[in-house]
C-alpha positions in Angstrom: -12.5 44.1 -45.0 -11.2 41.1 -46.6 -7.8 41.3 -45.3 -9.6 41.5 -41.7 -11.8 38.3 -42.3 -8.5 36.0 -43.5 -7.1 37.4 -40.2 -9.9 36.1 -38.5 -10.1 33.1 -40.3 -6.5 31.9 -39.7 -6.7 33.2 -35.8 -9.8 30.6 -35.7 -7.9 27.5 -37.4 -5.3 27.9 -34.9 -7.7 27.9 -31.7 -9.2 24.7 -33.2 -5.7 23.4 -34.0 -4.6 23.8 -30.5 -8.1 22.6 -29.2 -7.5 19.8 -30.7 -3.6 19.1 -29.7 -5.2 19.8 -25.8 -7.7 17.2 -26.2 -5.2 14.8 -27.3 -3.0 15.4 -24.5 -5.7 15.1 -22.0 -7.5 12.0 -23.3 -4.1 10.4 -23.5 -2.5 11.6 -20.2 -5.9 10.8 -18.3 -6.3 7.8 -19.7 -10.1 8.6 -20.2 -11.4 4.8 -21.1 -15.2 6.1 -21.5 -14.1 6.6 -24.9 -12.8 3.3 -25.3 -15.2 0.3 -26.5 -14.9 -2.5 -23.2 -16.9 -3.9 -20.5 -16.9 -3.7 -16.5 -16.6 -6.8 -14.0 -17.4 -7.1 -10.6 -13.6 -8.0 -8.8 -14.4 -9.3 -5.0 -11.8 -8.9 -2.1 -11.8 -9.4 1.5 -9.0 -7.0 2.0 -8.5 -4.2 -0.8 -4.9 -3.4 1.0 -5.2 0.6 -0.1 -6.0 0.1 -3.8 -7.8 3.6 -5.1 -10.3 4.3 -7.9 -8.6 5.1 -10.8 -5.7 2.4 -10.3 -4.4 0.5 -13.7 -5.9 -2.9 -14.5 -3.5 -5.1 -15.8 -4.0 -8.4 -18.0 -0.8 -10.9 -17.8 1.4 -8.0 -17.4 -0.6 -5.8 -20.0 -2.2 -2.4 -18.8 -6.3 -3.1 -20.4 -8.2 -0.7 -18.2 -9.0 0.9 -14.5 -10.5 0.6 -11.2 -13.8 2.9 -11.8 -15.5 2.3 -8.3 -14.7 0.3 -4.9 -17.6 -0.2 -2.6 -17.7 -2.0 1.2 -21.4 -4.1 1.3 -22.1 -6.6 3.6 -22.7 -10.5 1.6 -25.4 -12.7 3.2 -24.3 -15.9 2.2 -20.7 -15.3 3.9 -22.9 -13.1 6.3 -19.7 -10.6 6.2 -18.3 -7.8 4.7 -16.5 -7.9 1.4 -14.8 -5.2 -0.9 -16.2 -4.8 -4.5 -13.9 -3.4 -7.5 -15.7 -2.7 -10.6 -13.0 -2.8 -13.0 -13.4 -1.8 -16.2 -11.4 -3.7 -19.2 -11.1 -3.3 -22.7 -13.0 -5.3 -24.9 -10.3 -7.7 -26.4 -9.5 -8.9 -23.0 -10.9 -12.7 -22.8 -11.3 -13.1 -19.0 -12.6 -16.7 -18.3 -14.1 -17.4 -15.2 -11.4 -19.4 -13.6 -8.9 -16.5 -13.9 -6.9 -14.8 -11.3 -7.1 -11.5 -9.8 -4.8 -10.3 -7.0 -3.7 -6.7 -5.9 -0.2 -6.1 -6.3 2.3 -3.0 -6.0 4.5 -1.4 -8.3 7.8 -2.0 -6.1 8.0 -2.1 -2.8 6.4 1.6 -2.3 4.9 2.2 -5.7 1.1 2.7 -6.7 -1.4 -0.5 -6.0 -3.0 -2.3 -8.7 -5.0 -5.0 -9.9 -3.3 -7.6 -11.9 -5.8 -10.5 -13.7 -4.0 -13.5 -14.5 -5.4 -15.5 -17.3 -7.0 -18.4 -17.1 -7.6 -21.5 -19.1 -9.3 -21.7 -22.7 -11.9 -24.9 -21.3 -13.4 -22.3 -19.1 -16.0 -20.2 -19.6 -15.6 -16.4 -20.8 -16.7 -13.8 -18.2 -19.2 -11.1 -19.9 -20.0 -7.8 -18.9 -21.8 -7.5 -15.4 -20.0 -11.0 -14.0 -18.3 -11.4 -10.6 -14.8 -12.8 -10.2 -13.5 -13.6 -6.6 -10.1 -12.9 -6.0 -7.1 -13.7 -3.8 -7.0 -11.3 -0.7 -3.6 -10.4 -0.4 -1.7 -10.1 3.0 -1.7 -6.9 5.0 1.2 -5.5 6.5 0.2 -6.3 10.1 -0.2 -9.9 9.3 3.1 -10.3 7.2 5.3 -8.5 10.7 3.6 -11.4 12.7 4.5 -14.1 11.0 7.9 -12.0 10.2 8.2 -12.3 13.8 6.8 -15.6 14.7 9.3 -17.3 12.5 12.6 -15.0 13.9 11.4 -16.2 17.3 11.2 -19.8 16.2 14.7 -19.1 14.7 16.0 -17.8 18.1 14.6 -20.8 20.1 16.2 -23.1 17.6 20.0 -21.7 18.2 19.1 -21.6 21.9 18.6 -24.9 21.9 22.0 -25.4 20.2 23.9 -23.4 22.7 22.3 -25.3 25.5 23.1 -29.0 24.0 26.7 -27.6 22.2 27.3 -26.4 26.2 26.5 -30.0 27.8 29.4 -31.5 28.5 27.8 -35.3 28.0 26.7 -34.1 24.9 30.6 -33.5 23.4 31.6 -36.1 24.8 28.9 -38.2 23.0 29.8 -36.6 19.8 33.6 -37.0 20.3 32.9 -40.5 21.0 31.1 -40.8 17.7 34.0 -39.0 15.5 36.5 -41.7 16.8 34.4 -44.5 16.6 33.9 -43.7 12.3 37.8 -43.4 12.5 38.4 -46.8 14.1 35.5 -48.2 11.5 37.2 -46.3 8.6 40.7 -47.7 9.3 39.3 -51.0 9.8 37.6 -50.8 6.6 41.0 -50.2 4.9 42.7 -52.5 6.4 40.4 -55.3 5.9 40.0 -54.3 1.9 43.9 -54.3 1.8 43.8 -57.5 2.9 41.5 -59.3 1.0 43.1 -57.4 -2.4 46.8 -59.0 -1.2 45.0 -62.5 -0.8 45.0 -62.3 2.8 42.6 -64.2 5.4 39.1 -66.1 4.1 37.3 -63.3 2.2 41.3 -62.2 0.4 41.3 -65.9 -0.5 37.8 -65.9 -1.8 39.0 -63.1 -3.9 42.2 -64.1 -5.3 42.0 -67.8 -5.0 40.6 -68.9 -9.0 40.4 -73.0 -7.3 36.9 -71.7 -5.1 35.5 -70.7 -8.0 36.3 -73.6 -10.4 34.7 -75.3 -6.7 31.6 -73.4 -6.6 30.9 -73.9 -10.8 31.2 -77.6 -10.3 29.1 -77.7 -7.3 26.6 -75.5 -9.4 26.6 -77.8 -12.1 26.5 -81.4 -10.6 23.1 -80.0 -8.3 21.6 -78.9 -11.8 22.5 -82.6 -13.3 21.1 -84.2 -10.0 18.5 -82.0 -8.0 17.3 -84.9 -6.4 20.5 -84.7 -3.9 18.9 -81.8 -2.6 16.3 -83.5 -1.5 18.0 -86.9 -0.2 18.9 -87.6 2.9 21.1 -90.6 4.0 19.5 -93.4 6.5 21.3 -92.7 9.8 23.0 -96.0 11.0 21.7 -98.2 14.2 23.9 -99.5 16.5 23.0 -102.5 18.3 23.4 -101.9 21.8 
């Protein structure tokens, strides 16, 4: 009899021991935040772009919580449908109310979710209940037509090359234009070669010391007598 209650007794602590071990694994691989201390906010969207209840919440890069319900309702002061998350977040996440919230994807194919970016300290701390708008992101359809809005503004652009590379006036023009910079290139050259050997009046204005001895005396006599400046010799009458 007693051999049969220890049996018993140690089939038990196993059960509970493996109870136990299953509800680890299943709070931790569903991610069941219920049992978690946090609040909810109200996340507003024009465009949800396939997010799905359950989806991770992210807080500057850090998973804090989950997507718990998405509902359609119709707002009357922007007398239009919106899409409402109610995102639930863990209690040590400081959401102020100038924060942004955007819906992102893992990769280019992976899972959606809604990534918070935090916002300043000035601002005020959003509390349990509060609404935070946030930035619609761009659908598919929308991102192909301006995708192909901008290829066709690329194609026009390199018709329009073709068409002016293929007028004949046009490369003329341009060739026109190449040898005219040669011709005011070489002439450059020249003329800086020279005024460094001394030649013509700018070379002798360069290499020529006497202008500048010239130019300090003028400099200095108008400084000792400005009123030269201003006089002006009587012109001379001839008796007719």
């Amino acid at each position: 009899m007693f051999i049969k209650s220890s049996f018993e007794l140690k089939v038990g602590i196993f059960i509970f021991i493996g109870i136990v071990i299953l509800s680890v694994i299943i709070f931790s691989v569903g991610n069941f935040y219920s049992v978690k201390r946090g609040y909810s906010l109200n996340i507003v969207f024009n465009f949800a772009n396939g997010i799905n209840v359950g989806a991770p919440v992210r807080y500057a890069g850090v998973e804090v919580g989950e997507v718990q319900n998405i509902e359609v309702y119709f707002d009357e002061k922007e007398n239009k449908p919106l899409v409402r998350l109610l995102a639930w977040v863990a209690r040590d996440t400081w959401i102020n109310e100038d924060a942004k919230a955007a819906i992102n994807t893992l990769g280019l194919l992976g899972e959606k979710y809604l990534e918070i970016v935090p916002g300043t300290r000035e601002a005020r701390l959003l509390k349990k209940g509060d609404t935070l708008r946030g930035q619609d992101p761009v659908s598919t359809e929308e991102l192909a037509r301006e995708t192909k809005a901008i290829f066709a503004k690329i194609e026009k652009a390199i018709e329009s090359m073709d068409s002016l590379l293929g007028d004949e006036e046009f490369r003329l023009s341009i060739k026109n234009t190449a040898a005219n910079l040669e011709s005011l290139s070489k002439g450059m050259v020249d003329f800086m070669a020279q005024a460094k050997d001394g030649d013509g009046t700018m070379g002798r204005f360069m290499s020529d010391a006497r202008l500048y001895e010239h130019i300090d005396e003028l400099v200095l006599d108008i400084k000792a007598h400005p009123w030269k400046l201003l006089y002006r010799p009587k012109e001379s009458r001839v008796k007719k």
